[in-house]
C-alpha positions in Angstrom: -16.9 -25.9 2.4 -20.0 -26.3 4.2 -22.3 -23.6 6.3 -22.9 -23.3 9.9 -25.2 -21.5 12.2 -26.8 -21.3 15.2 -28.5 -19.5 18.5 -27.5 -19.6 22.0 -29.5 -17.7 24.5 -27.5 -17.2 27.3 -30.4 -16.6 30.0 -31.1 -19.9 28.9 -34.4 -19.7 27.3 -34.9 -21.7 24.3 -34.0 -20.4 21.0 -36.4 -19.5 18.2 -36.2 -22.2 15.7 -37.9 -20.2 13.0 -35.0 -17.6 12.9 -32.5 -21.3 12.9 -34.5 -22.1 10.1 -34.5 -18.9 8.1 -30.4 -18.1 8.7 -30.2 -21.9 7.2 -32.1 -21.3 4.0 -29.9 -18.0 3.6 -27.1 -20.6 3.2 -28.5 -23.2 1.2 -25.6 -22.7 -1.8 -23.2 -23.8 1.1 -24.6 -27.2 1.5 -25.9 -28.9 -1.8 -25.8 -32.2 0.2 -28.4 -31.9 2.9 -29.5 -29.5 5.6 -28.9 -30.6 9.8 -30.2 -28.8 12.8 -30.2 -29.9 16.5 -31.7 -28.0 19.1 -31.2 -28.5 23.1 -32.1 -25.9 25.7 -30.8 -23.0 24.9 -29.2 -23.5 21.8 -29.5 -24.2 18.3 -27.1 -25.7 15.9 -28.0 -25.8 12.0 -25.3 -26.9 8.8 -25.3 -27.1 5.2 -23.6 -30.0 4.2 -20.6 -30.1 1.3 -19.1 -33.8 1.2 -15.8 -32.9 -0.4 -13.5 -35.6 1.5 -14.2 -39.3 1.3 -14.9 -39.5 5.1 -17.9 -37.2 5.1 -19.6 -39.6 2.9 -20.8 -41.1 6.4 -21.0 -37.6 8.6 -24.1 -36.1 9.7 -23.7 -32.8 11.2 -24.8 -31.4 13.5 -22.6 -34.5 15.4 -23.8 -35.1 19.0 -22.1 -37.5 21.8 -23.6 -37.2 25.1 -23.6 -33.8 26.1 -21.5 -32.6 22.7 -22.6 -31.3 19.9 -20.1 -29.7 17.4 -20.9 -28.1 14.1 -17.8 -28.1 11.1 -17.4 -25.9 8.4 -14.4 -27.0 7.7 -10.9 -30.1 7.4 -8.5 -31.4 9.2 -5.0 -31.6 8.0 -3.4 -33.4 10.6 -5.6 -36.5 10.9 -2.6 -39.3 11.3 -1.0 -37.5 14.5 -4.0 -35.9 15.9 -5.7 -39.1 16.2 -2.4 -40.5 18.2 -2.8 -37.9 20.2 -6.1 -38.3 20.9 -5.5 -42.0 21.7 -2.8 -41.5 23.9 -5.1 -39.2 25.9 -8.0 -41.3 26.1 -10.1 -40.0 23.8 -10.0 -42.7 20.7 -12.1 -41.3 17.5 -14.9 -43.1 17.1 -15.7 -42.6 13.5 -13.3 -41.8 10.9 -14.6 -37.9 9.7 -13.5 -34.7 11.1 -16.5 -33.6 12.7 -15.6 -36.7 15.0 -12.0 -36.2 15.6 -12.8 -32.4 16.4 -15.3 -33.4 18.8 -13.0 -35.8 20.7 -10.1 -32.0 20.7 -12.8 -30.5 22.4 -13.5 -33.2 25.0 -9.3 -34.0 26.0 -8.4 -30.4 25.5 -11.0 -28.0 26.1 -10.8 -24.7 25.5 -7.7 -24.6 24.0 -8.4 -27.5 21.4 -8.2 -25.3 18.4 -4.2 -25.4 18.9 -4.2 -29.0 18.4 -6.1 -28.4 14.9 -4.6 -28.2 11.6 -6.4 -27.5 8.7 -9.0 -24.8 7.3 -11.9 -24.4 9.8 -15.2 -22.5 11.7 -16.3 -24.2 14.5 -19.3 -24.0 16.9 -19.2 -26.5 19.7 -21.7 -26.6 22.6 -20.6 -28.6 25.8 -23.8 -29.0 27.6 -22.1 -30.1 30.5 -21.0 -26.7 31.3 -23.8 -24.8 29.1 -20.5 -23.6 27.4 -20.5 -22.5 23.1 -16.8 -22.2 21.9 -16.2 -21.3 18.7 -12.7 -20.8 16.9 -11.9 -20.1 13.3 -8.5 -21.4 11.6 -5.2 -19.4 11.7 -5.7 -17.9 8.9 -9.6 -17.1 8.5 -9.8 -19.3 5.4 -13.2 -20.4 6.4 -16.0 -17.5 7.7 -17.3 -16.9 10.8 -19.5 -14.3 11.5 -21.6 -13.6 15.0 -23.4 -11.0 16.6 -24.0 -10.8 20.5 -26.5 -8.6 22.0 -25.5 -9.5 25.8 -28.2 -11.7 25.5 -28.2 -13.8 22.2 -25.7 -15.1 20.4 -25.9 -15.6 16.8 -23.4 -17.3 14.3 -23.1 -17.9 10.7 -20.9 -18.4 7.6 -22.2 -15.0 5.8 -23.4 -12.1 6.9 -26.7 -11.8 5.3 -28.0 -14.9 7.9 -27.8 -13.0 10.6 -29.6 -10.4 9.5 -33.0 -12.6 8.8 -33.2 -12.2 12.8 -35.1 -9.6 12.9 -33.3 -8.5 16.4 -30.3 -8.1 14.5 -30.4 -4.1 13.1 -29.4 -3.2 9.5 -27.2 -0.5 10.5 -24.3 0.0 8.1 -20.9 0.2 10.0 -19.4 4.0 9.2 -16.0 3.3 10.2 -15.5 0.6 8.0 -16.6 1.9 5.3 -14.2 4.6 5.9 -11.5 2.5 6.2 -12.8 0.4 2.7 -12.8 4.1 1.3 -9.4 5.4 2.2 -8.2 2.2 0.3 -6.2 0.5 4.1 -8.8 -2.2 5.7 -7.0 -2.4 9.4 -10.1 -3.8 11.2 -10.0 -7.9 11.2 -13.5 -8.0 12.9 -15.5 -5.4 11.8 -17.6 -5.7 9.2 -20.0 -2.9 7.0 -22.6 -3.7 9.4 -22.9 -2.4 13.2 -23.0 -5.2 15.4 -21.9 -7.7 13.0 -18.5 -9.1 13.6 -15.8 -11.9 12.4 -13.9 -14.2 14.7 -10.7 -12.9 13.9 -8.5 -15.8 12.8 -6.8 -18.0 15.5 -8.9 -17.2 17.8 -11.3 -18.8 19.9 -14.1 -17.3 21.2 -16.0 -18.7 24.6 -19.6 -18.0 26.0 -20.7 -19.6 28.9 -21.9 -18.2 32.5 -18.6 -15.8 32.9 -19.3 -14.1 29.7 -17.8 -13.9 26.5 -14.2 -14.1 25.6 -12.2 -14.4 22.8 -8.8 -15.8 22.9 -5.8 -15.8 20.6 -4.4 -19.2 20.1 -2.2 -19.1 16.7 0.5 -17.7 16.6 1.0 -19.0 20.2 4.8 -17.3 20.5 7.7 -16.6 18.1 8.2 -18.7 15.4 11.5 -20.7 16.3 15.2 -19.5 14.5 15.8 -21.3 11.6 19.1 -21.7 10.1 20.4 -24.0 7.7 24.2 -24.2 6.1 22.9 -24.1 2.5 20.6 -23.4 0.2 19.4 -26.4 -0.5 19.1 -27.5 2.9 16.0 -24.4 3.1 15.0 -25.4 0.0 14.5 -29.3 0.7 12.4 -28.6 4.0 10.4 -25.9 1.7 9.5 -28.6 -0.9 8.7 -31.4 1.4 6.3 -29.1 3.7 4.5 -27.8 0.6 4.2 -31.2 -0.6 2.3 -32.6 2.1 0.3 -29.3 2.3 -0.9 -30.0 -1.2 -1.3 -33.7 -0.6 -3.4 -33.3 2.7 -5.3 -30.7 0.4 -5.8 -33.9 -2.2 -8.2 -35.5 0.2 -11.1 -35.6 -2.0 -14.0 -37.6 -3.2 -13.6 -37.1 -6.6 -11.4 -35.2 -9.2 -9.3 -31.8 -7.7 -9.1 -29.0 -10.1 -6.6 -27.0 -9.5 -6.3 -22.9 -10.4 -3.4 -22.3 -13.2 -2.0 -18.5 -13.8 1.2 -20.0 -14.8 2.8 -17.6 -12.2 5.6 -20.0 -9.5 3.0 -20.5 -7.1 0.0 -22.4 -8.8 2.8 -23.8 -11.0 4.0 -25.2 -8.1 0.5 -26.6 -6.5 0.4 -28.1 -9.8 3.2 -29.7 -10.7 3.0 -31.3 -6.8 -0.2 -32.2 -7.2 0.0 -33.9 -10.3 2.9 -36.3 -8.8 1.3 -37.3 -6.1 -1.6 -38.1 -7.9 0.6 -40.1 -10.3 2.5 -42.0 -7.4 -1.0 -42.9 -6.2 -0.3 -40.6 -2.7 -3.2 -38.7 -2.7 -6.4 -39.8 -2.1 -8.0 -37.5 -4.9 -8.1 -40.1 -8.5 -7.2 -37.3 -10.6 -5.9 -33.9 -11.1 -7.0 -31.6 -13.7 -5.7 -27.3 -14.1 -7.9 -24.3 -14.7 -7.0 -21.4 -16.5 -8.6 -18.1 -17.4 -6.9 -16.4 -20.6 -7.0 -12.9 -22.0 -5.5 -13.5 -25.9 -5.9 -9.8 -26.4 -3.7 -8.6 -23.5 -0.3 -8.3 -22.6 -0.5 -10.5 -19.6 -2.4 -13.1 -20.8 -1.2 -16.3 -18.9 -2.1 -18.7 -21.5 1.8 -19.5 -22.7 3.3 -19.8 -19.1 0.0 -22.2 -18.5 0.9 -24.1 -21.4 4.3 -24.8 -20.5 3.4 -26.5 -17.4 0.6 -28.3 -18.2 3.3 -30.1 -21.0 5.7 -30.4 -18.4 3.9 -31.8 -15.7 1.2 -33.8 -17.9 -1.5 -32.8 -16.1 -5.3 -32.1 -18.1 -5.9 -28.7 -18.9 -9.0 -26.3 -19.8 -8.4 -23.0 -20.6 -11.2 -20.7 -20.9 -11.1 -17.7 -22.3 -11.9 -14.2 -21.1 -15.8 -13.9 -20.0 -16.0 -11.5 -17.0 -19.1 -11.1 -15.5 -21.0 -7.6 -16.7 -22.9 -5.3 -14.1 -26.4 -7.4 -13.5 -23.6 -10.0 -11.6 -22.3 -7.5 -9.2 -25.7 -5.7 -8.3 -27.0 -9.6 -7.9 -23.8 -10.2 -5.6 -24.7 -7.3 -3.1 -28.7 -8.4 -3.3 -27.8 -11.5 -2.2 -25.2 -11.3 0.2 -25.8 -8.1 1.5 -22.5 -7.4 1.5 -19.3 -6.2 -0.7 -19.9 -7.4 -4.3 -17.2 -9.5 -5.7 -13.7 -8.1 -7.7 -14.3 -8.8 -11.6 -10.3 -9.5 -11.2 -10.7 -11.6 -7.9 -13.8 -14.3 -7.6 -15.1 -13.0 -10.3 -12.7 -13.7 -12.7 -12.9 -17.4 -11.5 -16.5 -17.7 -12.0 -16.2 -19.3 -15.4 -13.4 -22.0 -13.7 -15.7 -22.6 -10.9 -18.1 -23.5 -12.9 -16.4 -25.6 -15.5 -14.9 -27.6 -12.7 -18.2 -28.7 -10.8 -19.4 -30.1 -14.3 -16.1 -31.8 -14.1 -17.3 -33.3 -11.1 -14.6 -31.0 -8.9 -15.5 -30.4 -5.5 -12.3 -29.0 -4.6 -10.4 -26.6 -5.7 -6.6 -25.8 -5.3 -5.1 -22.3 -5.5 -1.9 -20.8 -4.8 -3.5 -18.1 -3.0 -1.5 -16.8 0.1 2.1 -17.4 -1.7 2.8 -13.8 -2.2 2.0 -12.7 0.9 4.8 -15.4 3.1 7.5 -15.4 0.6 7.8 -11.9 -0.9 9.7 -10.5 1.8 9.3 -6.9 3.0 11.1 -3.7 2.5 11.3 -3.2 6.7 14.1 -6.2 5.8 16.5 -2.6 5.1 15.4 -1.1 9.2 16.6 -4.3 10.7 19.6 -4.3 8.6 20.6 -0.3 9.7 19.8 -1.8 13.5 22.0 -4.9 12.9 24.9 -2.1 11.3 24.5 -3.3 8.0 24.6 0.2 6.2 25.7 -1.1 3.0 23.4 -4.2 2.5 20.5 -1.8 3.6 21.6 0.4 0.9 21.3 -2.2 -1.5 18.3 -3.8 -0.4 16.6 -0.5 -0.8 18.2 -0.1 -4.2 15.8 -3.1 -5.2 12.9 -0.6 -4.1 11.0 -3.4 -2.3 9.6 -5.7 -5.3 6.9 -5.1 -6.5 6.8 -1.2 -5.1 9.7 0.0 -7.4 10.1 3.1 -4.7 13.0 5.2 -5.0 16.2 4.3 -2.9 15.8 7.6 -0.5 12.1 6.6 -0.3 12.7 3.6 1.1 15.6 4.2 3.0 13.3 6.8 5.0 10.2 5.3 5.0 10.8 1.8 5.3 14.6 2.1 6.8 14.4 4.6 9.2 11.2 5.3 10.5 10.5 2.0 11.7 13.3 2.6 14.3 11.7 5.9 15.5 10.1 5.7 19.2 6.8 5.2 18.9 5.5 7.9 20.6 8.0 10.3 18.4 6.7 8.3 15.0 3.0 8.7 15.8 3.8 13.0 16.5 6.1 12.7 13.2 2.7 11.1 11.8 0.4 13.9 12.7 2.6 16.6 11.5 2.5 15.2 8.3 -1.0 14.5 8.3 -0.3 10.8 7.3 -1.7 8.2 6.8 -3.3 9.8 3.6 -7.3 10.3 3.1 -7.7 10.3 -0.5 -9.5 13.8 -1.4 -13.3 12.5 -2.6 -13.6 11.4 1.0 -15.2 14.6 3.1 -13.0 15.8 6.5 -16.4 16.0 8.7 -16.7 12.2 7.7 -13.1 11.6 8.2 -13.2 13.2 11.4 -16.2 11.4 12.5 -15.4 8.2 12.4 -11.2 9.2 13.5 -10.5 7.8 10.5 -7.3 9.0 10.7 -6.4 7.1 13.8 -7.7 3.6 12.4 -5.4 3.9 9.8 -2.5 4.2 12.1 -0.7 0.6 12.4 -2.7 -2.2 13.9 -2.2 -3.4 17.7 -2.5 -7.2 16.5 1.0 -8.2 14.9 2.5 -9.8 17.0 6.3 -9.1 18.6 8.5 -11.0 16.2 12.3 -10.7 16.7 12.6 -8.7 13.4 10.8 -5.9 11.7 10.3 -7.9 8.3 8.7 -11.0 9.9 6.4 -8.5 12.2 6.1 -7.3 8.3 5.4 -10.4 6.5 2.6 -11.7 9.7 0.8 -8.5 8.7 0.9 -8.9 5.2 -0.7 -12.7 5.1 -2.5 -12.4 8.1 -4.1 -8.7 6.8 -7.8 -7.7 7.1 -7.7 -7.1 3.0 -6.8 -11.0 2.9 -9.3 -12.0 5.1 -11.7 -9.5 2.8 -10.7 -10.5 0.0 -10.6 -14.4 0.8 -13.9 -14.4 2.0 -15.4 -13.0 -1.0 -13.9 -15.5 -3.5 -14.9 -18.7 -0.9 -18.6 -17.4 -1.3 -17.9 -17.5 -5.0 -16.4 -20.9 -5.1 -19.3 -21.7 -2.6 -22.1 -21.0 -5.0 -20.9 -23.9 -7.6 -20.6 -26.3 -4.6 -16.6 -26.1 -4.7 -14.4 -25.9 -1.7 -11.5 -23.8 -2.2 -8.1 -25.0 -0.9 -4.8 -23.1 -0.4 -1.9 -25.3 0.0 0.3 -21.8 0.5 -2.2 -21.5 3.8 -0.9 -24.5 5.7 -0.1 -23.6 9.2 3.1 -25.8 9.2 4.5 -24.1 6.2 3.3 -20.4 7.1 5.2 -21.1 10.8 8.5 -22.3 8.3 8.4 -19.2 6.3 8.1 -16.7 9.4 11.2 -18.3 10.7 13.0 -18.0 7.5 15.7 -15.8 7.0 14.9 -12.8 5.1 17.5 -13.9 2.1 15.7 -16.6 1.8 12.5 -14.5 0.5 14.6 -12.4 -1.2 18.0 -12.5 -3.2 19.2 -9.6 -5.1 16.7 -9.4 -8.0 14.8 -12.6 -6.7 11.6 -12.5 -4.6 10.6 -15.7 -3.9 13.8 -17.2 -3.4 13.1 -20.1 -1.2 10.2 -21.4 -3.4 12.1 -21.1 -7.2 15.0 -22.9 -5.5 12.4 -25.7 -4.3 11.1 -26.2 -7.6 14.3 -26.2 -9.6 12.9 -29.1 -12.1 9.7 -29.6 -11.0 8.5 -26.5 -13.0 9.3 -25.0 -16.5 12.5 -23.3 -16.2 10.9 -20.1 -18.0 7.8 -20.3 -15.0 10.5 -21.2 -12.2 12.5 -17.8 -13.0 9.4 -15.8 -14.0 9.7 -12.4 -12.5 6.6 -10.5 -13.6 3.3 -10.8 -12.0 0.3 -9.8 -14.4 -1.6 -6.6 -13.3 -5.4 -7.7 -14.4 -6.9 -4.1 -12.8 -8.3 -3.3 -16.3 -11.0 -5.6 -15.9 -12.2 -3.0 -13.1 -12.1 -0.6 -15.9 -13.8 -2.5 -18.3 -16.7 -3.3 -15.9 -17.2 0.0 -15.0 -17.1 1.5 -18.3 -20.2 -1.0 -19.7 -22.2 -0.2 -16.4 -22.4 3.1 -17.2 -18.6 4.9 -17.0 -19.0 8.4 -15.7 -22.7 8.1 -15.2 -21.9 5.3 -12.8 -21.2 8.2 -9.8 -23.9 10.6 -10.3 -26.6 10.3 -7.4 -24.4 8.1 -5.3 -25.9 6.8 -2.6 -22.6 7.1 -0.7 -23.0 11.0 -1.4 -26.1 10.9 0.2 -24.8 9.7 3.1 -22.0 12.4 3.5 -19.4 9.4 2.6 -18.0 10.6 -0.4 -17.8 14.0 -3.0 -19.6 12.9 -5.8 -17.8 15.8 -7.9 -14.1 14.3 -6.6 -15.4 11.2 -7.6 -16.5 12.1 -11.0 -13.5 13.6 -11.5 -11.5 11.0 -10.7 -13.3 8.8 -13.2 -12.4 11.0 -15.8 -8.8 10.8 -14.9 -8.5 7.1 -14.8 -11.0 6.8 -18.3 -8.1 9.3 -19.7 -4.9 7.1 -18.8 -6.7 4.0 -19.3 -7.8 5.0 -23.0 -4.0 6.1 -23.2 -2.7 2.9 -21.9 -1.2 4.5 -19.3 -0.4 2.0 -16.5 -1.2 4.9 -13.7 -4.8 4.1 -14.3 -4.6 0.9 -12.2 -4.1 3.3 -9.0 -7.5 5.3 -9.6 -9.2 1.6 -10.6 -9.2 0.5 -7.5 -10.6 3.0 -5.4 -13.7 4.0 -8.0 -14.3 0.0 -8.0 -14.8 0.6 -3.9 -16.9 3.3 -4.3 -18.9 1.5 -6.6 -19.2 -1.6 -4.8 -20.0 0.2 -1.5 -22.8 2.2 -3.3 -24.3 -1.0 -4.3 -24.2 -3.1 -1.0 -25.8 0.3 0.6 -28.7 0.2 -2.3 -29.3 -3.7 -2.0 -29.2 -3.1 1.8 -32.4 -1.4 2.2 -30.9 1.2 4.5 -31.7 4.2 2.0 -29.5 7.1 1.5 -30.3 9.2 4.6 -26.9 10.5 6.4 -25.7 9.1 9.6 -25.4 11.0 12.8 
């Protein structure tokens, strides 16, 4: 985790330094280590510096050869074969740290470098040969990389709030995506809540040089290969030995690795790998040590599963009790990003472990974030069984309702079964007759209808066309604009206590093995998951390896908003102002979750979420500066 940005002034006059240097104190929590900048002609290249491998201890970035400049938020997995490659194409490394060995991609590949890559990474490199910027972010957007292009300027950063200390860049909140954030289904990759501002979508690359701008897809770069094994244990051993070396090439640190613990199969798993390789002496990293958050007074506290495998595996433990951040932390969030205030069950939640672990002298973090989304399989696994003539196994895969959706077995046979093998054109008229996809009632029609809400929810255009209905399923899932949302948010977290978040589930070699996997192999009668349980058979507690329940934490939302002010919260919403919400339908829905919740009725968690939106929206719009006047 480090922070990039930068100018390029495409008519080739020279950049304005003071705006470099004001979009470079903005991210001065990225880069406890030191500050860069490098400026030639017409562009300007800053970083914030976070030495979390034991390589960087000698890198200075911006890194310049000749006519090459390249700043690196960001690591490189595949070191070992990428330098071959390198060497084999003339273009030897000449220092050992990434910055270098994605400098010398550029120079033997080009454009298309970022297809050699693997790892987590946002990359700006300027080829002054050609006056050429090209910029690419990792497959799947686990670092940030924000930009905004005026035809004649191009800006880039790691956060939002950067750009907008150019005073050329407008503060002009984005309707349509807070729409989208409101009706509760982000579809939009690149937008953000500000007009003008935009992500790199991940695995792409994007290109500005005298023929204009252009962003190209690199990953995925066709359809992920057929696998097929004669037994279980054949997909199980390939499994284990690709998430081992995603968790070892994730051990390349400095110092000690924490490591996230809910005691749920897939931290268990980071882990319990982690804590062998250390112990072998395979990892670079000297030490492993496991974080936990615990909540003694609720059902689904994770403190005994935690337990279990932090005796099994011998690793060192801290388990920290509840302490969610109250209000003050989520109005400071939206001050100082300007942006969508953290989730008190997301970042939030790991503030206290974020912080625990840099005193430990952690400047990485593991996580087994991304597991769900690859290896729970999706219920559009029953349409490609009615296609393939498999009427009874669809019947029975519906019968399972789709873990964790519990749906009933018409429901799913319908929705998930059927309608996917409607025409298109004949699904989307099906879709307008039944006025679907939904717009939850607090948001007003003349909004709705301003912004065609409606047809951005409809299904995005950027999955690509896998062979099968559940891969094209499970790509959208991990590849989602709420997971690149909601992964950005908890990076900045980890960001502000100088640790680098690292997601062995996020490994390009294992998410291309999962997408070719067989759909029994995510999911096997009762079993979700199957794949990874059977990988770990003795590596993890037996009562973690065959744990079926995943803890449902939305009553810290509740709990947050009832100390900020509960009902009181949603009268004179600034969103109402705006036209973007019915403050009474909001207020009303308040009272409906505050009901079930002080019932302990689980329905509450539904109504949770989208008051914890509303909220958080409100305050980014406040801390904006924007005021409440309506859009037109």
């Amino acid at each position: 985790m480090s922070g990039i940005a930068g100018l390029f002034a495409l008519d080739g006059s020279s950049p304005d330094t003071r705006v470099l240097d004001r979009m470079m104190a903005a991210l001065a929590h990225r880069g406890p280590d030191g500050a860069g900048a490098w400026t030639s002609g017409p562009v300007a290249l800053g970083h914030r510096m976070l030495r979390a491998t034991p390589e960087a201890a000698t890198e200075t970035q911006p890194w310049r050869d000749g006519a090459l400049a390249v700043a690196l938020d960001g690591r490189i997995d595949n070191r070992e074969p990428l330098r071959a490659a390198l060497e084999a194409k003339g273009c030897p490394p000449r220092a050992e740290h990434d910055a270098e060995l994605v400098l010398r991609a550029y120079e033997c590949w080009g454009e298309g470098f970022a297809r050699e890559l693997v790892g987590d990474f946002a990359i700006a490199v300027w080829d002054g040969r050609h006056r050429r910027l090209c910029c690419a972010r990792d497959p799947l957007g686990v670092r940030p990389f924000y930009y905004h292009w005026d035809g004649r300027t191009f800006r880039w950063s790691s956060e939002p709030q950067a750009l907008l200390e150019d005073p050329a860049v407008g503060r002009i909140p984005n309707e349509a995506m807070v729409a989208e954030m409101l009706a509760g289904y982000l579809v939009s990759r690149e937008e953000t809540l500000w007009q003008g501002i935009t992500r790199l979508a991940p695995g792409h690359t994007l290109t500005l040089d005298a023929a204009g701008c252009r962003a190209v897809r690199y990953w995925p770069s066709g359809p992920p290969p057929t696998i097929r094994y004669a037994s279980d244990a054949e997909y199980a051993e390939h499994f284990r030995a690709l998430l081992e070396e995603a968790v070892r090439a994730r051990l390349r640190a400095p110092g000690p690795v924490g490591a996230h613990l809910s005691g749920g199969i897939d931290s268990s798993s980071v882990v319990a790998l982690g804590q062998r390789l250390v112990h072998s002496g395979a990892a670079t990293a000297p030490s492993l040590e496991s974080f936990s958050q615990t909540y003694s007074q609720h059902p689904d506290d994770v403190e005994p599963f935690a337990e279990a495998v932090v005796r099994h595996c011998g690793v060192k433990a801290h388990f920290l009790p509840q302490a969610t951040p109250g209000p003050s932390y989520y109005e400071a969030q939206a001050r100082r990003y300007l942006d969508f205030p953290d989730y008190p069950n997301g970042a939030a939640a790991s503030e206290a472990m974020n912080r625990r672990a840099a005193n430990a002298g952690c400047r990485v973090m593991l996580t087994g974030i991304w597991g769900n989304a690859f290896l729970e399989g999706s219920v559009e696994h029953v349409a490609d069984l009615l296609r393939e003539g498999h009427p009874v196994a669809a019947i029975r895969r519906a019968r399972r309702g789709g873990h964790p959706l519990g749906s009933g077995v018409l429901s799913v046979l319908l929705g998930h079964g059927l309608r996917p093998l409607i025409p298109r054109p004949a699904r989307r008229a099906l879709s307008r007759l039944l006025r679907r996809p939904p717009i939850p009632d607090f948001v007003p029609d003349t909004f709705a209808r301003r912004v065609a809400l409606r047809d951005r929810l409809r299904q995005p255009g950027w999955v690509p066309p896998y062979p099968t209905l559940a891969q094209r399923a499970v790509y959208r899932m991990g590849c989602s604009a709420w997971n690149i949302h909601a992964g950005e948010i908890t990076e900045r977290g980890a960001a502000r206590h100088g640790i680098e978040e690292r997601h062995p589930f996020a490994d390009r070699r294992l998410v291309e093995f999962c997408l070719a996997l067989p759909e029994t192999q995510r999911w096997r009668g009762p079993t979700v998951k199957f794949v990874l349980r059977e990988a770990m058979r003795g590596l993890v507690p037996e009562r973690v390896r065959v744990r079926r329940d995943q803890p449902d934490y939305s009553f810290l939302l509740m709990d947050v908003l009832e100390a900020a002010g509960g009902e009181r919260l949603f009268n004179g919403l600034t969103l109402a102002e705006r036209g973007w919400v019915d403050e009474p339908r909001v207020r009303t829905l308040y009272r409906q979750a505050a009901g079930l919740y002080a019932r302990g009725a689980p329905a509450y968690a539904g109504l949770a979420w989208p008051l914890w939106t509303i909220w958080g929206l409100d305050l980014w719009l406040r801390a904006s500066g924007t005021g409440g006047a309506p859009c037109r």
